[in-house]
N, C-alpha and C positions, 0 to 999 in steps of 0.2 A: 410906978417906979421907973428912972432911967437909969440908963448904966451910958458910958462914953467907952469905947472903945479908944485905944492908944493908935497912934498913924500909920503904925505899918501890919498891925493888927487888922483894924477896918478896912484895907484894900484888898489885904487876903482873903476875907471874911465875903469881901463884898464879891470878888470874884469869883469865889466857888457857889453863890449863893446866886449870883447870875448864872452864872452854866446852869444848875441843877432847878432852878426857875422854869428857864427856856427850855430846858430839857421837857420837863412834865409839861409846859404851855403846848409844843411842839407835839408831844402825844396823846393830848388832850384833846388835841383838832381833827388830828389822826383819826380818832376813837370816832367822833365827833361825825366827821367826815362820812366814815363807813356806814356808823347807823342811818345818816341821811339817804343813801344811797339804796339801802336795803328798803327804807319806809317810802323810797317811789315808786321800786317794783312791787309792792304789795297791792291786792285786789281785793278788800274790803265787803265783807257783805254780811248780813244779819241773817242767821239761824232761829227759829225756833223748837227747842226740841222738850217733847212732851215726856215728860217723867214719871211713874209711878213709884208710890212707896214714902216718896215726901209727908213728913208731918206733924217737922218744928224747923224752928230756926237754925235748930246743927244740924238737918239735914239738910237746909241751904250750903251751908259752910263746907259741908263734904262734898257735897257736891261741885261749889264753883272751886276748891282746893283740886279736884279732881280731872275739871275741866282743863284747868287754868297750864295746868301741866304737856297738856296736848299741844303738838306743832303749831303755830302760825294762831294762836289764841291770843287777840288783843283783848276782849273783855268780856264777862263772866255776868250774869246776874240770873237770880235762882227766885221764886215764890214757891213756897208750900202749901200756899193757899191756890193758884191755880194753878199747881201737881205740872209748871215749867219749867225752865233756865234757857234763856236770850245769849247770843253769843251774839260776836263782835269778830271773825275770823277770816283771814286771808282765804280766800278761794280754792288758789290753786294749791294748800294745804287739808280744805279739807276732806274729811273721809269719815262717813258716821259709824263705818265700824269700827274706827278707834272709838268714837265717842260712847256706843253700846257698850267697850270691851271697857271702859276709864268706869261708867256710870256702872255696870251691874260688877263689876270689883269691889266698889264700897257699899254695897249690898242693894240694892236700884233696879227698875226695869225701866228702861228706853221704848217707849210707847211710839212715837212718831218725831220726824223732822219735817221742817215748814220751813 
């Protein structure tokens, strides 16, 4: 369906719809801008940490839900079948006794980290 605006209608129209455009483009880069910024200084390194107690699929899920929560955590992945979960996390964020204190919270023993 089209609709036509009348002429002095659409210039109104058109002008506040460019402000508030440019506006959100404007803080969109913004946004845009800072996370670039932040994902340079980040120091990336893989964890292994050995978990007891795992022994289905929802305790994967409590677990990487638990994980996922902790500082400087880019990614999560959990086996119950070899009693793990593989992290993805900044460095100089981490600290495995959060991750002891995250993991035996939802009821878990933290065996070792690798």
């Amino acid at each position: 369906t089209e609709s036509h605006l009348s002429y002095p209608i659409e210039r109104i129209v058109g002008f506040f719809m460019e402000n508030m455009m440019d506006s959100n483009l404007r803080q969109g880069l913004s946004n845009l801008k800072e996370y670039a910024k932040k994902q340079a200084h980040l120091q990336p390194v893989s964890k292994t940490i050995h978990i007891e107690g795992m022994t289905c699929s929802g305790c994967e899920k409590t677990i990487k839900k638990a994980i996922k929560k902790l500082p400087g955590v880019m990614d999560v992945s959990a086996s119950h079948q070899e009693g793990m979960a593989k992290v993805k996390v900044d460095s100089s964020r981490f600290n495995p006794s959060d991750y002891k204190k995250a993991i035996e919270k939802v009821g878990y023993k933290m065996l070792e980290v690798k």
